[in-house]
C-alpha positions in Angstrom: -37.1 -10.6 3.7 -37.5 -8.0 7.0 -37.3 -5.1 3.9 -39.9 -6.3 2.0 -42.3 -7.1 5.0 -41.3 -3.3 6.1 -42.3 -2.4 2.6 -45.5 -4.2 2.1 -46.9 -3.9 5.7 -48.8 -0.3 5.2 -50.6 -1.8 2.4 -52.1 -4.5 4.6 -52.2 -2.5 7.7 -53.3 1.2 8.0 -53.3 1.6 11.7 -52.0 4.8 12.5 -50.6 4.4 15.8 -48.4 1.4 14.3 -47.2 3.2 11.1 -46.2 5.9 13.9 -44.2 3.4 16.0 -42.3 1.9 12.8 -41.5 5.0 11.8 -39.9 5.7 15.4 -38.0 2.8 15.3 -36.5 3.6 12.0 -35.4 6.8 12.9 -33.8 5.5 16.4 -32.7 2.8 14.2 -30.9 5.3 12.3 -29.5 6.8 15.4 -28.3 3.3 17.0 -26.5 2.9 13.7 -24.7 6.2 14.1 -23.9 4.7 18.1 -22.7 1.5 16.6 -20.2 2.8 14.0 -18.6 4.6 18.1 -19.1 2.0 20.3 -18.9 -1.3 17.9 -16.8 -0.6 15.2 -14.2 1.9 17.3 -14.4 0.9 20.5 -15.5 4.7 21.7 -18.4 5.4 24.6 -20.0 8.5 24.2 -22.2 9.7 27.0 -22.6 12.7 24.9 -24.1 11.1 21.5 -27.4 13.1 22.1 -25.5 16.7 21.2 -25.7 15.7 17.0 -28.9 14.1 17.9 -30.5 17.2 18.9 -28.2 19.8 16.5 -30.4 17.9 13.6 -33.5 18.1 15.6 -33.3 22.0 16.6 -31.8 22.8 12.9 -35.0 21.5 10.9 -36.9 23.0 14.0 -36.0 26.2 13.7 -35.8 26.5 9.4 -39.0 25.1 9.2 -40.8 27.9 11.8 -38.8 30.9 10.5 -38.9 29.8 6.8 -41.4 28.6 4.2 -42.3 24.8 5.1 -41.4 24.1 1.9 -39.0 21.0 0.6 -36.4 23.5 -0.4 -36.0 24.9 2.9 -36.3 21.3 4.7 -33.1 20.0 2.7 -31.5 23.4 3.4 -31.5 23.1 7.1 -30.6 19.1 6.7 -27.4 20.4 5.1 -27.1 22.7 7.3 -27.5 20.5 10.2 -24.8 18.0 8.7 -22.2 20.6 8.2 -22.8 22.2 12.0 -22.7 18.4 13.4 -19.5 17.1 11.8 -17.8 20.7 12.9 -19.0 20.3 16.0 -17.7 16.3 15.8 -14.7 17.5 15.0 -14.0 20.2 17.5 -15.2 17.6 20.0 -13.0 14.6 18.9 -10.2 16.7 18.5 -10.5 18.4 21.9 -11.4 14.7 23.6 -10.1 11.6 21.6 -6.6 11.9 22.9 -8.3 10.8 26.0 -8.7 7.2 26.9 -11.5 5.5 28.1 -14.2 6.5 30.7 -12.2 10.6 30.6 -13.7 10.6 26.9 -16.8 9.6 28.0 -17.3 12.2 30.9 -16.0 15.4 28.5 -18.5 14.4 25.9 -21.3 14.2 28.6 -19.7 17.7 29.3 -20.3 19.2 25.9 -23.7 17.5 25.9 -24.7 19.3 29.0 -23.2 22.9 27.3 -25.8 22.4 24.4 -28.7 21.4 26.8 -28.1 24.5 29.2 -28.0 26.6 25.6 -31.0 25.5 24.3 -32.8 26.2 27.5 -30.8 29.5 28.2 -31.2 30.7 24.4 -34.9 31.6 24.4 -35.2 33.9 21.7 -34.0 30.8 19.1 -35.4 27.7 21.0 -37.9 29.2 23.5 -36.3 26.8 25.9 -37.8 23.8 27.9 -41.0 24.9 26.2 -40.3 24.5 22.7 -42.3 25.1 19.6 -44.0 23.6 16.6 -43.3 23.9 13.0 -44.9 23.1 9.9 -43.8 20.2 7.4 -43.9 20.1 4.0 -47.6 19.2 3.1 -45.9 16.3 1.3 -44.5 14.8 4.5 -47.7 15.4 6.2 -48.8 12.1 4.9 -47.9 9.4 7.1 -47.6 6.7 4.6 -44.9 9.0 2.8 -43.1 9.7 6.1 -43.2 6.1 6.9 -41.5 5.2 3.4 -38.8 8.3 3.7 -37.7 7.1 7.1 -37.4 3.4 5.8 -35.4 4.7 3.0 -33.2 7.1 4.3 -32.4 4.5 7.0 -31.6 1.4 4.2 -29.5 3.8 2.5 -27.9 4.9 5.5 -27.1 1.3 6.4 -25.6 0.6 3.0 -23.3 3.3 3.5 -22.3 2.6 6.7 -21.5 -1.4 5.9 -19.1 -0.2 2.7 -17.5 2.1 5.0 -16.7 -0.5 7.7 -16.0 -3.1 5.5 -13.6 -0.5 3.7 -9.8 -0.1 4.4 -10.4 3.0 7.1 -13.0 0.4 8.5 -10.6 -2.3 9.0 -8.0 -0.1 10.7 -10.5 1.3 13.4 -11.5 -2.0 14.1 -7.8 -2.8 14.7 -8.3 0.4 17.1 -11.0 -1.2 19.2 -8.8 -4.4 19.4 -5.6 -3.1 20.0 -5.2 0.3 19.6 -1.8 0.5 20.7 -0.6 -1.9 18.2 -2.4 0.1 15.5 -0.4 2.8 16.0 2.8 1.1 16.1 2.2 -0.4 12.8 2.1 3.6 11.9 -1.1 4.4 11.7 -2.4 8.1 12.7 -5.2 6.5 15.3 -5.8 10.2 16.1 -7.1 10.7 12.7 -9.6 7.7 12.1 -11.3 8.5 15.8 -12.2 11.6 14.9 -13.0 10.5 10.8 -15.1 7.7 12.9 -16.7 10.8 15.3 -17.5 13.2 12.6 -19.5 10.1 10.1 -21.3 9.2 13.7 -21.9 12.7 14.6 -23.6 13.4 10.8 -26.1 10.3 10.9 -27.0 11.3 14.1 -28.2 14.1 13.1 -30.2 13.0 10.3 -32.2 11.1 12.6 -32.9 14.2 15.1 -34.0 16.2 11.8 -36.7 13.2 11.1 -37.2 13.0 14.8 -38.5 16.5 14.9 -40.1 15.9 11.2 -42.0 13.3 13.0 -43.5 15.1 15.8 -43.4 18.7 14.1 -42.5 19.6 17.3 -38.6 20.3 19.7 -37.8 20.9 23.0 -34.8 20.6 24.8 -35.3 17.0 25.6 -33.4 15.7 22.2 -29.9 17.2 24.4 -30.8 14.6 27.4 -28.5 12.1 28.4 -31.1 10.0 28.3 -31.4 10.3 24.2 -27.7 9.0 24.3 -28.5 5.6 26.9 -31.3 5.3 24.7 -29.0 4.8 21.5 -26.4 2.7 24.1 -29.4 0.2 25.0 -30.3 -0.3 21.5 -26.8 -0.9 20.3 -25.8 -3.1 23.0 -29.1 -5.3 23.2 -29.2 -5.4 19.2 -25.4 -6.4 19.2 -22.5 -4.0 19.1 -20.4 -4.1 15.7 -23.8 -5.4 13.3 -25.2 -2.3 12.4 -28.3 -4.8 11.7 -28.3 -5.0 15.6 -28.8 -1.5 16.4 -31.8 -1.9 14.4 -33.2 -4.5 15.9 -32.2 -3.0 19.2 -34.5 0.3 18.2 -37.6 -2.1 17.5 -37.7 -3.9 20.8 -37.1 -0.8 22.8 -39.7 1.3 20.6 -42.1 -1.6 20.9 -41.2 -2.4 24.3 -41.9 1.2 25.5 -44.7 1.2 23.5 -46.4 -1.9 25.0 -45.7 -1.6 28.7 -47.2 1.9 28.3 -50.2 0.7 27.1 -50.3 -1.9 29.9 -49.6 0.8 32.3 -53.1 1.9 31.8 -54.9 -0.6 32.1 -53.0 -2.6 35.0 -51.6 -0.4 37.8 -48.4 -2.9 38.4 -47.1 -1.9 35.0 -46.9 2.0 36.1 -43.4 1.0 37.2 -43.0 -0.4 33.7 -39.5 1.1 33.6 -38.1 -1.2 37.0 -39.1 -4.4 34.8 -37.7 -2.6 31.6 -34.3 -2.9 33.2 -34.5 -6.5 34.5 -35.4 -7.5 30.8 -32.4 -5.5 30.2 -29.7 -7.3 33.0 -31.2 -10.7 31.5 -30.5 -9.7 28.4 -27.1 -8.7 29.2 -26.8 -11.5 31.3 -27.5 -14.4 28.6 -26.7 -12.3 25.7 -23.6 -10.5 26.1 -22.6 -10.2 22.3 -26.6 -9.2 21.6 -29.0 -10.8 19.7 -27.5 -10.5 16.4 -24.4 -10.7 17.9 -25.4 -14.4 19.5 -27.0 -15.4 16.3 -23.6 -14.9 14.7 -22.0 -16.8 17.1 -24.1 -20.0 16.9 -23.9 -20.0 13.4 -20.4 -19.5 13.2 -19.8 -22.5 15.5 -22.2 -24.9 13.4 -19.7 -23.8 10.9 -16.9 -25.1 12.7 -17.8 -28.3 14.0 -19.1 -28.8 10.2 -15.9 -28.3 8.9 -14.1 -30.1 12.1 -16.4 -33.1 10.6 -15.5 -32.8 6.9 -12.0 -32.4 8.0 -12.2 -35.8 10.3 -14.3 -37.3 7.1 -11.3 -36.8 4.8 -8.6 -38.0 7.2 -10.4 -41.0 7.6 
């Protein structure tokens, strides 16, 4: 139902500014998805998500400016982009996944950091903090297209990424984030699935930086900021970790959110600290929805389900 109002919507609505802010959320969506598939499907924090993030963003970028803005040279550095991220996934995860916990965490904040200081340091390629702008293909220049290309790259995406958790290497790295001790005693190589689970993350992360910078035909360094990363964290964990619809609904009321107490700001001066009351929505949301809002919404139903079949249970006894 959500697709088709998504797919409908433009036709009804042209506002500019909104088909902007959809499109935003689709490609963050895309991004919390990629978080997800780490944090809620693998049990793995990353404070250094943002790296594969930016690799797409600065690998469109910089085909785009040197090349022809042509279609051919846009899938070229999309490929391109993939294959550097899931090296790059791979080095990393092999270099940090033997680590447990929050030592993971801080080495791929590391790595992050190595990226950021060589995009700013690396001005000849990036023209560091400054950045640049590039040309699109005129056929993305329309918004309406870009809107529908980010709605469908991030459906398909989706798709994907449910048959691969609900696959056999799904079910054993959600036996990781249970128990991932007992995975590998039953003899599986958890080693192997981490990184498998790192390098899928890493590559739809940087599909959405390439439509990130698609979107604003302009990079900088800030896609390599850890604040890219808590951004993809807040929208996983608000959404509900282990959905994957969750993420996505994570991205909308963030994008929205953002959007809105921005706006506000404007016009009423107590909203210029729109951030402070950004993160008290966020404790409260923590607070009374620890499993997310998908997450919760799961939960209640799969208690009416219960107490159901307590009831037809009881029914038949008697």
């Amino acid at each position: 139902m959500a697709l088709i109002i998504l797919i409908v919507y433009p036709f009804f609505n042209d506002s500019r500014s909104m088909m902007i802010l959809l499109t935003q959320v689709f490609i963050f969506g895309i991004f919390a998805m990629s978080y997800d598939l780490l944090l809620g499907y693998t049990g793995i924090v990353s404070f250094g998500h943002a790296m594969f993030f930016g690799i797409g963003a600065y690998s469109t970028g910089i085909f785009l400016d040197r090349m022809e803005p042509t279609m051919f040279w846009l899938v070229v550095s999309i490929l391109t982009a993939s294959v550097i991220a899931g090296i790059v996934s791979y080095v990393v995860g092999l270099l940090t996944l033997r680590l447990k916990s929050h030592f993971y965490a801080m080495l791929t904040l590391a790595f992050a950091g190595l990226f950021l200081v060589g995009a700013e340091k690396w001005r000849s390629l990036t023209f560091g903090n400054d950045g640049f702008t590039f040309r699109t293909p005129d056929v993305l220049k329309d918004r309406l297209v870009f809107y529908f290309v980010c709605l469908g790259v991030m459906v398909i995406i989706f798709l994907l990424l449910k048959r691969f958790t609900h696959s056999p290497a799904g079910s054993v790295l959600q036996a990781i984030r249970e128990n991932e001790q007992r995975a590998e005693s039953i003899g599986f190589q958890v080693l192997h699935y981490k990184i498998l689970a790192s390098v899928i993350a890493g590559v739809v992360a940087c599909f959405a930086g390439s439509l990130y910078s698609l979107s604003l035909r302009f990079v900088n360094t800030s896609v390599f900021t850890m604040d890219v990363t808590l951004d993809a964290l807040l929208m996983t964990i608000i959404g509900g970790v282990g959905t994957l619809i969750g993420p996505m609904v994570g991205a909308g009321l963030i994008e929205f959110a953002h959007h809105y107490l921005t706006e506000l700001a404007k016009t009423y001066p107590i909203f210029e600290r729109w951030i402070i009351f950004f993160g008290i929505l966020y404790i409260l949301a923590v607070m009374f929805f620890p499993a997310g809002i998908v997450g919760s919404f799961k939960k209640i139903k799969k208690r009416k389900r219960t107490k159901e079949k307590d009831r037809e249970e009881k029914n038949i006894a008697s």
